[in-house]
C-alpha positions as CSV (number, residue, x, y, z in Angstrom):
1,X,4.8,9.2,-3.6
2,X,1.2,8.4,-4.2
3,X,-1.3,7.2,-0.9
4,X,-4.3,5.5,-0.6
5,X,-6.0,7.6,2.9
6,X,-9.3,6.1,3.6
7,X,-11.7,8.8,4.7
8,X,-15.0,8.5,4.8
9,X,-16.5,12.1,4.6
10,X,-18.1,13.4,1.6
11,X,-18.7,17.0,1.8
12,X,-16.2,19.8,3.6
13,X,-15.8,20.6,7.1
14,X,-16.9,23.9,7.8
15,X,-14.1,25.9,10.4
16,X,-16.3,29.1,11.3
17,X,-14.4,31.8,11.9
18,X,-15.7,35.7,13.2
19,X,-16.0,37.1,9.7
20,X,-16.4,34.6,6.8
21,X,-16.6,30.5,6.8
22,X,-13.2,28.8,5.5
23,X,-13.8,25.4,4.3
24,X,-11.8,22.4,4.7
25,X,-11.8,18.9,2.6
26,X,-12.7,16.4,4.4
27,X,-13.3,13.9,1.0
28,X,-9.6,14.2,0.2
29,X,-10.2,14.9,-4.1
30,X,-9.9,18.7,-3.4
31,X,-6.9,20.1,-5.7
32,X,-6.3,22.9,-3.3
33,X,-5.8,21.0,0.1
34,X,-6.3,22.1,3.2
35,X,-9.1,23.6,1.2
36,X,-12.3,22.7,-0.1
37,X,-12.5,23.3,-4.2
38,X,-15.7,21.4,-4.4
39,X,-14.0,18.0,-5.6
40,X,-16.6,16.4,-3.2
41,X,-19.3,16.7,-5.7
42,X,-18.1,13.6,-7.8
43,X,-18.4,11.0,-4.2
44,X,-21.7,12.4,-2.4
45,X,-23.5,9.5,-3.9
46,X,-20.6,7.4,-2.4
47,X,-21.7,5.4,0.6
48,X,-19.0,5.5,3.2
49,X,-20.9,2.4,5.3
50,X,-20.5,0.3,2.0
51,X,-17.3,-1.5,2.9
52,X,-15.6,-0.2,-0.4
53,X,-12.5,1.7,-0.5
54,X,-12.0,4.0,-3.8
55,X,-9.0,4.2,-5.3
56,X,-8.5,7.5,-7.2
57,X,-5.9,8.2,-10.1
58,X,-2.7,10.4,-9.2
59,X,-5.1,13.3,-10.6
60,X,-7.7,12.5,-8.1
61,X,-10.3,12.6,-10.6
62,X,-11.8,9.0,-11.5
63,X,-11.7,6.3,-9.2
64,X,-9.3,3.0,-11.1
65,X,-10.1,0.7,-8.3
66,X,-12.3,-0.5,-5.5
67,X,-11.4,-2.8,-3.0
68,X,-13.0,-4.1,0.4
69,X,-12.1,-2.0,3.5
């Protein structure tokens, strides 16, 4: 079943463990969720404050819509 989340991040959430950082989406386009595949690339230019919510495809890969938050 397809959702629309609003979230307004645009880059991953860093979870640092003892050894090695693990990465976490926080833009919701990553492909491997929890975890961050670098998805976020294609909304940094995004501006979260503009009122705008993106709709994305069921592929999560171009935005089909825009509507006011």
């Amino acid at each position: 079943m397809p959702r629309l989340v609003r979230l307004d991040a645009t880059g991953p959430i860093e979870i640092p463990p003892q050894d090695k950082s693990v990465w976490v989406c926080g833009c919701g386009l990553s492909r491997d969720l929890p975890f961050c595949d670098g998805s976020h690339k294609k909304c940094e230019k995004m501006e979260p404050e503009s009122g705008k919510v993106y709709v994305y495809d069921d592929d999560r890969k171009r935005v089909v819509e825009q509507r006011d938050a």
